[in-house]
LUMDRENZA-624177 format. One record per residue (C-alpha): residue in three letters; residue number from 1; x, y, z. Coordinates in nm, 4 decimals, decimal comma. Layout:
<sites>
@residuo = ALA | num = NUM | x = X | y = Y | z = Z $
...
</sites>
This chain:
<sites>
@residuo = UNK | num = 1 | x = 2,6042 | y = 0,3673 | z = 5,2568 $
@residuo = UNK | num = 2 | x = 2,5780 | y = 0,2628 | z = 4,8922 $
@residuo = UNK | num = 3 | x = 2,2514 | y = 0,2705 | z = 4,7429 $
@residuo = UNK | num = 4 | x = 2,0643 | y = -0,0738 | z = 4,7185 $
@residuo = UNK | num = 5 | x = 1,7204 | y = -0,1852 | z = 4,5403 $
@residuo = UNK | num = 6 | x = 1,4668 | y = -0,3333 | z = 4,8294 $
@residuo = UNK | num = 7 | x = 1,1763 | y = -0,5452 | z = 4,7445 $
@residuo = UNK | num = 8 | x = 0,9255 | y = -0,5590 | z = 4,9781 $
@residuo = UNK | num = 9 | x = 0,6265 | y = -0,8056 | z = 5,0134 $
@residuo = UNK | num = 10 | x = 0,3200 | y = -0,7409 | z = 5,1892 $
@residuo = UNK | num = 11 | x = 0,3630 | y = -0,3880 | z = 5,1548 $
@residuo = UNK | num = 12 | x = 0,0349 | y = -0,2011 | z = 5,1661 $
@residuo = UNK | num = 13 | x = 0,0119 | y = -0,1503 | z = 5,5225 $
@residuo = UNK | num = 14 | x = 0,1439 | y = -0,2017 | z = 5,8626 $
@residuo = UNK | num = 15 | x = 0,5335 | y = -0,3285 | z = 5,8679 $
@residuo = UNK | num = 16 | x = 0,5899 | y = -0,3809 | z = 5,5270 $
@residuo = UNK | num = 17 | x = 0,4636 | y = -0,0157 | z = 5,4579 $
@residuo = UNK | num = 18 | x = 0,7047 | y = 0,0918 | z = 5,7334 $
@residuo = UNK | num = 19 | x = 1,0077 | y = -0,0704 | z = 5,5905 $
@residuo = UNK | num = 20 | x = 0,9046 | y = 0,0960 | z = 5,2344 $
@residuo = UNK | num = 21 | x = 0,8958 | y = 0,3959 | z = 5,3890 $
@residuo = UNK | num = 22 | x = 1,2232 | y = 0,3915 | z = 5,6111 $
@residuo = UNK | num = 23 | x = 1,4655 | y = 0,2492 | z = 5,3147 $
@residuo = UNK | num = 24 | x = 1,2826 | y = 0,5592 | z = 5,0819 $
@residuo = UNK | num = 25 | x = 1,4102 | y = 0,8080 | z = 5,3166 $
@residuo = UNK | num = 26 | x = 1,7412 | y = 0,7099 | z = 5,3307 $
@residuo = UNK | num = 27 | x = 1,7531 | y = 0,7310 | z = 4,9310 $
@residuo = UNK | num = 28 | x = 1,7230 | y = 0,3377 | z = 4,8486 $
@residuo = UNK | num = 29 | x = 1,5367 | y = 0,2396 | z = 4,5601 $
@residuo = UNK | num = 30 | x = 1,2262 | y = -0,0086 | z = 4,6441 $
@residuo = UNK | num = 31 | x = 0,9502 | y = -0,1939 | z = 4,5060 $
@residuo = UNK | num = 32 | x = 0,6647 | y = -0,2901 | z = 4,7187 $
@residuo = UNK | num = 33 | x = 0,3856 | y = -0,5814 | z = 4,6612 $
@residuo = UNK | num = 34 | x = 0,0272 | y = -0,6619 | z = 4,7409 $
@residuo = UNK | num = 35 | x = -0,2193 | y = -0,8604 | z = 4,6459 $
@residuo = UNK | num = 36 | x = -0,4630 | y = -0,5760 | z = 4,6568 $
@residuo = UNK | num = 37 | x = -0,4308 | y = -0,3380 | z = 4,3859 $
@residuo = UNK | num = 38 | x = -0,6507 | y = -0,0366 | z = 4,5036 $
@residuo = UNK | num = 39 | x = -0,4439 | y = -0,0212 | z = 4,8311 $
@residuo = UNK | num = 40 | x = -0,1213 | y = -0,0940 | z = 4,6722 $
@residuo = UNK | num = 41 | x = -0,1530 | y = 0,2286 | z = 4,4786 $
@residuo = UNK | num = 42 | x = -0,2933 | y = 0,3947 | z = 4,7725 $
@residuo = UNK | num = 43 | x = 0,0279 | y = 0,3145 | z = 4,9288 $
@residuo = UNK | num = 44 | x = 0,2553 | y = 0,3861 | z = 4,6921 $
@residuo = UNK | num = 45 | x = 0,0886 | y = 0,7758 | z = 4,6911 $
@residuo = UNK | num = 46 | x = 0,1563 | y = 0,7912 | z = 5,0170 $
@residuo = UNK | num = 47 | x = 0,5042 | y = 0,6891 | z = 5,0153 $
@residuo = UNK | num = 48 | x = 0,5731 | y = 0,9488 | z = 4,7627 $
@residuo = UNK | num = 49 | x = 0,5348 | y = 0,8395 | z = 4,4284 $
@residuo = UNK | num = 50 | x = 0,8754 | y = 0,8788 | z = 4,3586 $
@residuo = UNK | num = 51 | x = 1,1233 | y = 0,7838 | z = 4,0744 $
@residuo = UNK | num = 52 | x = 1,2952 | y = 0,5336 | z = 4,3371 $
@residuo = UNK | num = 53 | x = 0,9902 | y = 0,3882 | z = 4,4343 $
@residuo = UNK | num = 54 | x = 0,8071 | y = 0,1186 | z = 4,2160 $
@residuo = UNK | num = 55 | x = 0,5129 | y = -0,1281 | z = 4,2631 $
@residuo = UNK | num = 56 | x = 0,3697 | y = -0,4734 | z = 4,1666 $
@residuo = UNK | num = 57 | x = 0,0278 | y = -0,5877 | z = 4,2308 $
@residuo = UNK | num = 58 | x = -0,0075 | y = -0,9699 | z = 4,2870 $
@residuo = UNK | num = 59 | x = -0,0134 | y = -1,2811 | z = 4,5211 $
@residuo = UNK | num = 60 | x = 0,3496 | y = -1,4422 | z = 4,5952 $
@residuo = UNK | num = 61 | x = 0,1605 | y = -1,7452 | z = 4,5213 $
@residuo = UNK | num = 62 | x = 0,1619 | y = -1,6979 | z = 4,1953 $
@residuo = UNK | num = 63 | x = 0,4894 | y = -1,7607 | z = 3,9891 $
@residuo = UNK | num = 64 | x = 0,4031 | y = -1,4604 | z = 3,7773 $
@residuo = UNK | num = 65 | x = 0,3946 | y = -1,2184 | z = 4,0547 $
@residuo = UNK | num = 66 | x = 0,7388 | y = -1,3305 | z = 4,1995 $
@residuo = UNK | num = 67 | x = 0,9001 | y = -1,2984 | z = 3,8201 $
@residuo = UNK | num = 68 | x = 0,7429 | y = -0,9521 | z = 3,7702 $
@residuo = UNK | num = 69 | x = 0,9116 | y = -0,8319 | z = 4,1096 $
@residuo = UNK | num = 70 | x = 1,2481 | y = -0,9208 | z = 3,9748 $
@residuo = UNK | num = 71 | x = 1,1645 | y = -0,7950 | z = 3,6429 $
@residuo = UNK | num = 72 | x = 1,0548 | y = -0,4760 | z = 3,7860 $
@residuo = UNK | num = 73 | x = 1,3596 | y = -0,4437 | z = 4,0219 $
@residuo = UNK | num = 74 | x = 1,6050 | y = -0,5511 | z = 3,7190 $
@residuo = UNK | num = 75 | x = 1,4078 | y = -0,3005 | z = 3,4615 $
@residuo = UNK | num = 76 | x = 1,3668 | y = -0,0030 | z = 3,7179 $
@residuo = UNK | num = 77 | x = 1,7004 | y = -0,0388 | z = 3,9280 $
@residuo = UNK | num = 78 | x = 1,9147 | y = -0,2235 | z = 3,7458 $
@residuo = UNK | num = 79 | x = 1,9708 | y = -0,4407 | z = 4,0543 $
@residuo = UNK | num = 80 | x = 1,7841 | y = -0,6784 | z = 4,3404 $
@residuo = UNK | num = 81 | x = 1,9640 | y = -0,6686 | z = 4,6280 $
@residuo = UNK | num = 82 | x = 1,7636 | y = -0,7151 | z = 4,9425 $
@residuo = UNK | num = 83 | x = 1,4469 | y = -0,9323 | z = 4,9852 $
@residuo = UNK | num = 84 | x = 1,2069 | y = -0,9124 | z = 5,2496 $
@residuo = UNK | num = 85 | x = 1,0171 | y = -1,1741 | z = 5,3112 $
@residuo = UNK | num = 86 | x = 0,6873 | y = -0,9857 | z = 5,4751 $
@residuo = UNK | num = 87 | x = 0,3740 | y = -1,1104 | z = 5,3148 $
@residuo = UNK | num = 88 | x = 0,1762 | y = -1,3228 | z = 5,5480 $
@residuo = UNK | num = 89 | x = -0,1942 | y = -1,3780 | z = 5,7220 $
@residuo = UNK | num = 90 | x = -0,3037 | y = -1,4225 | z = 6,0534 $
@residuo = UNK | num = 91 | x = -0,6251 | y = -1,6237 | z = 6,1748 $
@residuo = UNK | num = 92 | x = -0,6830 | y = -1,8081 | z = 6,5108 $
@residuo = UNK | num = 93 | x = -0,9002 | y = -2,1040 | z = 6,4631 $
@residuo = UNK | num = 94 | x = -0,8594 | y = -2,3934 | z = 6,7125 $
@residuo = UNK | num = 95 | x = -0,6663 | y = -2,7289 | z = 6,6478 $
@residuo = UNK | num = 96 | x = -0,9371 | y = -2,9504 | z = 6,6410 $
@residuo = UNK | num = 97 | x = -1,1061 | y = -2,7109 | z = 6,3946 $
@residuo = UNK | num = 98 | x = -0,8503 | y = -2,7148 | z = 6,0843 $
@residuo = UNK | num = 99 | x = -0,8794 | y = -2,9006 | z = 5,8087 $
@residuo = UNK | num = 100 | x = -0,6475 | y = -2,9446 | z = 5,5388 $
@residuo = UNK | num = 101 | x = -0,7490 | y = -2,6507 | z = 5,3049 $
@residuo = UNK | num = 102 | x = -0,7249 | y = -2,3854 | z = 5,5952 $
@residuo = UNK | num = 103 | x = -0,3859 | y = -2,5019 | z = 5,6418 $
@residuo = UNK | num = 104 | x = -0,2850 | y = -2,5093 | z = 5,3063 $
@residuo = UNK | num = 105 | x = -0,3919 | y = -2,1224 | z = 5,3113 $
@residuo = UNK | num = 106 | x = -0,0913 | y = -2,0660 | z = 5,6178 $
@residuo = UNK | num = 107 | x = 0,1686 | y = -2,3284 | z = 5,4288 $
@residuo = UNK | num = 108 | x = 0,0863 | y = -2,1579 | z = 5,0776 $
@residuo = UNK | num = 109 | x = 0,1452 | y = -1,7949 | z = 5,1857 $
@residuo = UNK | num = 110 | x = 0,3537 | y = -1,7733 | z = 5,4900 $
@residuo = UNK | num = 111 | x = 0,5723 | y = -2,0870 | z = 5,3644 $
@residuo = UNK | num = 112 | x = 0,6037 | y = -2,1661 | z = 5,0230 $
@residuo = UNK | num = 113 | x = 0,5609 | y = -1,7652 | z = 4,9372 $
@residuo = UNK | num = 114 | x = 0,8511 | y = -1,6900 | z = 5,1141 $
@residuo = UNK | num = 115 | x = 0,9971 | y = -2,0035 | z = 4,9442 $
@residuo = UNK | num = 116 | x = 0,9464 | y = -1,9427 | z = 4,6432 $
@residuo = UNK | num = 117 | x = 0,9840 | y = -1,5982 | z = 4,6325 $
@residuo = UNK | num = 118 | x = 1,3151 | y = -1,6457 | z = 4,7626 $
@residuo = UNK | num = 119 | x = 1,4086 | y = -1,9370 | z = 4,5199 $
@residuo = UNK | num = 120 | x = 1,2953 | y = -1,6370 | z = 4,2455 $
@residuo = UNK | num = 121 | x = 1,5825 | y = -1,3999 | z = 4,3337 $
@residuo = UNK | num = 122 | x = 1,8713 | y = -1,6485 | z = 4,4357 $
@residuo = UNK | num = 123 | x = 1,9902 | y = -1,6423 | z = 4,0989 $
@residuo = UNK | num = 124 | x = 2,0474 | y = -1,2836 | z = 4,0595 $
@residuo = UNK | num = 125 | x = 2,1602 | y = -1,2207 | z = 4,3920 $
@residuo = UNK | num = 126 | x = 2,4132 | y = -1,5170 | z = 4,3049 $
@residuo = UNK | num = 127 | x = 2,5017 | y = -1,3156 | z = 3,9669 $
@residuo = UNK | num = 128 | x = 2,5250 | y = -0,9962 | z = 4,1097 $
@residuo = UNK | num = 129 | x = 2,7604 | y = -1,1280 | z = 4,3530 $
@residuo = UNK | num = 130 | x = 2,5606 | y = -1,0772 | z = 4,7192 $
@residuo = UNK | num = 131 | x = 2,2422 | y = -0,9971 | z = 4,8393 $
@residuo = UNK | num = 132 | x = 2,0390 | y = -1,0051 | z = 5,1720 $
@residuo = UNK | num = 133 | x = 1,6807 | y = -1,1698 | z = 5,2619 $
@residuo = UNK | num = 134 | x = 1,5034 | y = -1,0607 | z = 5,5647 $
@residuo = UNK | num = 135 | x = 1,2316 | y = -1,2824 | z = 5,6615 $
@residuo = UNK | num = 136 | x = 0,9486 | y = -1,2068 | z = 5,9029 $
@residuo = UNK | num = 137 | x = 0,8711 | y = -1,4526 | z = 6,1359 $
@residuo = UNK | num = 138 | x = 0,7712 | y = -1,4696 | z = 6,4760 $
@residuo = UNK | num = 139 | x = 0,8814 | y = -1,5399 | z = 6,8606 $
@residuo = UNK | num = 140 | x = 0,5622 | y = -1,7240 | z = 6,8884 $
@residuo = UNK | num = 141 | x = 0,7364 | y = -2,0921 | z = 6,7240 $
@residuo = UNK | num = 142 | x = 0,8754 | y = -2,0966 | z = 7,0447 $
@residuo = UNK | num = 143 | x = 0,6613 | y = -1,9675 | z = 7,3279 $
@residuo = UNK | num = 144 | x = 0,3363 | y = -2,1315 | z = 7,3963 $
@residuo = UNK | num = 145 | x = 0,0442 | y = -1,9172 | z = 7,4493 $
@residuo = UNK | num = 146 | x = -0,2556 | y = -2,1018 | z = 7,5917 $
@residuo = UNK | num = 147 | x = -0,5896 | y = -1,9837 | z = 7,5010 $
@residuo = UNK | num = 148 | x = -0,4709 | y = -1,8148 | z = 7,1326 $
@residuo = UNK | num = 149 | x = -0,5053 | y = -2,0898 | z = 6,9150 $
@residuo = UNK | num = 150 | x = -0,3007 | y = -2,0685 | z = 6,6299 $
@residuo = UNK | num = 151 | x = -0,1135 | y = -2,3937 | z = 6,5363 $
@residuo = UNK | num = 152 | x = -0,1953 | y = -2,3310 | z = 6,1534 $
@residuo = UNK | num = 153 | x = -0,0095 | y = -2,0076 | z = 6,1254 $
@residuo = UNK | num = 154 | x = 0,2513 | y = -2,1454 | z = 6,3798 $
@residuo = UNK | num = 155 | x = 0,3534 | y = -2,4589 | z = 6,1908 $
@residuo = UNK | num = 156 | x = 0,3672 | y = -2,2227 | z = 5,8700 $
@residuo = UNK | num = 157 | x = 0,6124 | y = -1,9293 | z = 6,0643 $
@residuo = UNK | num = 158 | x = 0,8284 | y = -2,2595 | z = 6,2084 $
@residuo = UNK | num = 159 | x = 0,8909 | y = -2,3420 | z = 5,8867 $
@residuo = UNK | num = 160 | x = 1,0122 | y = -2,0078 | z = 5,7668 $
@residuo = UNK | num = 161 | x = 1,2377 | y = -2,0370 | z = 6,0297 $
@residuo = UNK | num = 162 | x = 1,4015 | y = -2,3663 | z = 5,9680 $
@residuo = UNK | num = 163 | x = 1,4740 | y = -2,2114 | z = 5,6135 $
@residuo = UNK | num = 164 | x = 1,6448 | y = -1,8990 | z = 5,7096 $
@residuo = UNK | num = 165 | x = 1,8748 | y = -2,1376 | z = 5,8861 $
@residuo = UNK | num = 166 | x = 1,9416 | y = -2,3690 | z = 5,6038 $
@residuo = UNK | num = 167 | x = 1,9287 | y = -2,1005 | z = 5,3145 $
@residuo = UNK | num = 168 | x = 2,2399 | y = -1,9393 | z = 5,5220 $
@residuo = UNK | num = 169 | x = 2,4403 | y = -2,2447 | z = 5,5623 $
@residuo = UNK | num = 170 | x = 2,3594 | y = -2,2703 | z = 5,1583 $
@residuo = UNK | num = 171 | x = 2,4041 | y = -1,9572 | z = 5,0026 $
@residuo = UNK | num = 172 | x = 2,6955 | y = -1,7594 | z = 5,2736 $
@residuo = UNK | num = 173 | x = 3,0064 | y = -1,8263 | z = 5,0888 $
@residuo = UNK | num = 174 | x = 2,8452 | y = -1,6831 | z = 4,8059 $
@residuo = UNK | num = 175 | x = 2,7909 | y = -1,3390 | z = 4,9938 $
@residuo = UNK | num = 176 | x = 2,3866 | y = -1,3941 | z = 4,9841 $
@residuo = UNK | num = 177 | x = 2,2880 | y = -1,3367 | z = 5,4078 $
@residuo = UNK | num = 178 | x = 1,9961 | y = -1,5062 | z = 5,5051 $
@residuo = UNK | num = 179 | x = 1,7781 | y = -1,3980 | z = 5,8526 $
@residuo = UNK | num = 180 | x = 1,4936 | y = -1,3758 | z = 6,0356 $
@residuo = UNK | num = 181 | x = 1,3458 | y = -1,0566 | z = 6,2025 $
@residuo = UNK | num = 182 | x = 1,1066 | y = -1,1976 | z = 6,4585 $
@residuo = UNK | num = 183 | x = 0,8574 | y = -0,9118 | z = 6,6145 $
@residuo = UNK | num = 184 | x = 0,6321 | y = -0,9207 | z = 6,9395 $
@residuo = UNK | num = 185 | x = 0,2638 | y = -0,7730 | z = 6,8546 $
@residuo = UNK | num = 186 | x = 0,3319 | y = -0,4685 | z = 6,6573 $
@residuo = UNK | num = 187 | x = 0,0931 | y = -0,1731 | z = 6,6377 $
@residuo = UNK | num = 188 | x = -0,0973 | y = -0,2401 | z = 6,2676 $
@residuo = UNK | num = 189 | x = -0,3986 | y = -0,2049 | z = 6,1327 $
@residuo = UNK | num = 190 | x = -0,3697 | y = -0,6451 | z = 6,1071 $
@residuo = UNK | num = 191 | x = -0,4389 | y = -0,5784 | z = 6,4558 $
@residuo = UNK | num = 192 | x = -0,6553 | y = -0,3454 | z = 6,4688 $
@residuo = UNK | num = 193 | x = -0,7947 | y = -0,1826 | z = 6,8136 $
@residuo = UNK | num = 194 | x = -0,6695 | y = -0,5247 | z = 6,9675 $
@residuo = UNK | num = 195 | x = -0,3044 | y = -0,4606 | z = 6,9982 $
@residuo = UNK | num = 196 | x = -0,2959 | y = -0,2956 | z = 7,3240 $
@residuo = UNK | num = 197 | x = -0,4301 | y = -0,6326 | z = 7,4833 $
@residuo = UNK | num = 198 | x = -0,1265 | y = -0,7593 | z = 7,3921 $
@residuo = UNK | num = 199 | x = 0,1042 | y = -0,5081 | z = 7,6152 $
@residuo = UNK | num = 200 | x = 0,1426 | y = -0,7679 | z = 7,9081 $
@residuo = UNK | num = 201 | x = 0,3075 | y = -1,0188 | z = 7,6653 $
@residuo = UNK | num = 202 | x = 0,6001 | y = -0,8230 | z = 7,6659 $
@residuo = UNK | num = 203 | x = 0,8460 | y = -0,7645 | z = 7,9346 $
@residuo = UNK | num = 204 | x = 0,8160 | y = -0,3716 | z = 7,8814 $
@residuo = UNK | num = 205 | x = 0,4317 | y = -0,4266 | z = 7,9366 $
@residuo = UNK | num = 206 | x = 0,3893 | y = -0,1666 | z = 7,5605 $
@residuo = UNK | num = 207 | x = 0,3282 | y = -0,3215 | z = 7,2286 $
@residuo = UNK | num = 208 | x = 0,5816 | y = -0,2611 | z = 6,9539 $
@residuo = UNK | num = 209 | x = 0,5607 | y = 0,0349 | z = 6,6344 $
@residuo = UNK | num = 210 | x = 0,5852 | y = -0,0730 | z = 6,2900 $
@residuo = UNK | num = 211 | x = 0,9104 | y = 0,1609 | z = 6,2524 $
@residuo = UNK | num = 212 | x = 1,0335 | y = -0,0796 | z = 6,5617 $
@residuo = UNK | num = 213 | x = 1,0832 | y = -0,3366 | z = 6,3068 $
@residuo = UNK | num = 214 | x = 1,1801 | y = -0,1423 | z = 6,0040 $
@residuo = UNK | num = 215 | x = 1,4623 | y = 0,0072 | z = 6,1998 $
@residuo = UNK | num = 216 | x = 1,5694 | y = -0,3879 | z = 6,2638 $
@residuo = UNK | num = 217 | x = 1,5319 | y = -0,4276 | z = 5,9172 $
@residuo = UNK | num = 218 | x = 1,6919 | y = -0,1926 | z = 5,7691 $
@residuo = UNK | num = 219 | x = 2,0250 | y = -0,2629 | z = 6,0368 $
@residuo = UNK | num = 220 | x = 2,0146 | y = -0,6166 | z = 5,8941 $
@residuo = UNK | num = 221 | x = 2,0075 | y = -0,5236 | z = 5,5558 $
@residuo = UNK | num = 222 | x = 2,2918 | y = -0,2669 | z = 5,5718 $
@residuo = UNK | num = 223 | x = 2,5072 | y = -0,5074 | z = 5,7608 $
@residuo = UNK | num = 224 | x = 2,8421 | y = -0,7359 | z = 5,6581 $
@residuo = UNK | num = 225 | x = 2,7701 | y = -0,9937 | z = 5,8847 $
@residuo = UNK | num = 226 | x = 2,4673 | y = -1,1139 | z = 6,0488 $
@residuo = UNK | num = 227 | x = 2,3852 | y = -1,3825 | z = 5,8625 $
@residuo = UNK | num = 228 | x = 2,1766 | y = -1,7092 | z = 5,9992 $
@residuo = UNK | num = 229 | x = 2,0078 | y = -1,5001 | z = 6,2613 $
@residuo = UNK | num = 230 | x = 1,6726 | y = -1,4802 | z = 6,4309 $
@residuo = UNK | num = 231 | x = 1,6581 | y = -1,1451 | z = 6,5468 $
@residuo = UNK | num = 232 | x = 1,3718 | y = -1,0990 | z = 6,7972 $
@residuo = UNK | num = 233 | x = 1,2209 | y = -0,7148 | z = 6,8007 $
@residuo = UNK | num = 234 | x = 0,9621 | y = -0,8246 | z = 7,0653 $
@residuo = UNK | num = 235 | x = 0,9742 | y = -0,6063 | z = 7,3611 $
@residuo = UNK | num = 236 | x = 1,1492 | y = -0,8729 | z = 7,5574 $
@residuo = UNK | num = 237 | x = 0,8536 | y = -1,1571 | z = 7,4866 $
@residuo = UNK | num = 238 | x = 1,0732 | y = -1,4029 | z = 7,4353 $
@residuo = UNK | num = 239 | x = 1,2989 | y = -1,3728 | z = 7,7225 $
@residuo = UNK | num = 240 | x = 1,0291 | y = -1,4038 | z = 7,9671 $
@residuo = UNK | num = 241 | x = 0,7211 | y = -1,2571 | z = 8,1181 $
@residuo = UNK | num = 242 | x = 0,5469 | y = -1,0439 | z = 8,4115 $
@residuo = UNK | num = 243 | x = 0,4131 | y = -1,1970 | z = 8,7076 $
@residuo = UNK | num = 244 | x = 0,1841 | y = -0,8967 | z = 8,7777 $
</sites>
């Protein structure tokens, strides 16, 4: 397969790391985000320190980070061709507890990050004449857990969603695929020692590895035609559960 420039947000750790890692080793070219410096160039040690590897400190938040990742892409590679969309938090905090400013933290990162991080690189994808974006999302917009309260986060991750879907309709005749990779509870350090708890969730009764996803990821990316998708990699969550 050709060679393609990935940018990866959320990078430091856990999936995002992953996916660095797995598109390095099959000789793509990537760029990988964080909003913590010190771990972002702990990260990029570990992933090599390569001449195909580059990084960009930052929040997605800010406008400046999201034009620096293209710059760096366009200045390093010569080329942005796949986005992924992994940058994101995760709190539980019940309903009745929110108020508007914790929401705004779920609907400013998990939303309008991937919004307008996306919105960043249309153009260039558009000029270059195709490119992919990969957004992580989440089987939990449509399964209702009782006793995890997370309606903040949800709302934000339905919303990502919704735009994969409406990005694809907008942007497939001009070769730009649009999709969502949707894991069950993944083994990361987000999760800490707490993952394990989460093995009955899952038809298989075993959480998920971070390489679980990348490997998802990286089919997406490489692929002609899945566009408009929302790809669960959750151990079979979403289809249905165990009764003992």
């Amino acid at each position: 397969m050709s060679q393609q420039t990935i940018i990866v947000t959320g990078a430091s750790s856990g999936i995002g790391q992953e996916v660095a890692r797995y598109f390095l080793e099959r000789g793509d070219n990537v760029v990988i985000n964080s909003t913590t410096p010190e771990k972002l160039a702990l990260t990029y040690q570990q992933l090599g320190a390569g001449t195909n590897l580059a990084m960009v400190a930052g929040d997605i938040r800010d406008k400046k980070t999201r034009e620096q990742l293209l710059a760096t892409a366009m200045e390093r590679f010569g080329a942005a061709d796949v986005l992924v969309n992994n940058a994101g938090i995760f709190e539980t905090r019940p309903f009745l507890e929110v108020d508007e400013a914790y929401l705004d933290r779920f609907l400013d990162t998990n939303l309008k990050g991937t919004f307008f991080t996306t919105q960043a690189f249309m153009p260039q994808m558009m000029k270059q004449g195709g490119g992919v974006v990969i957004n992580i999302g989440t089987p939990l917009v449509q399964l209702g857990i009782g006793g995890i309260p997370i309606t903040a986060q949800m709302m934000s991750k339905a919303g990502v969603h919704a735009l994969t879907i409406q990005l694809a309709a907008e942007f497939g005749r001009q070769n730009i695929r649009v999709n969502t990779i949707a894991p069950g509870t993944i083994r990361t350090p987000m999760h800490g020692d707490e993952a394990d708890k989460s093995a009955g969730l899952h038809l298989l009764g075993r959480v998920g590895e971070a390489v679980d996803v990348a490997e998802m990821v990286y089919t997406v990316a490489k692929s002609n035609f899945i566009n408009g998708a929302i790809i669960h990699v959750d151990g079979g969550m979403s289809a249905g559960y165990q009764l003992n």
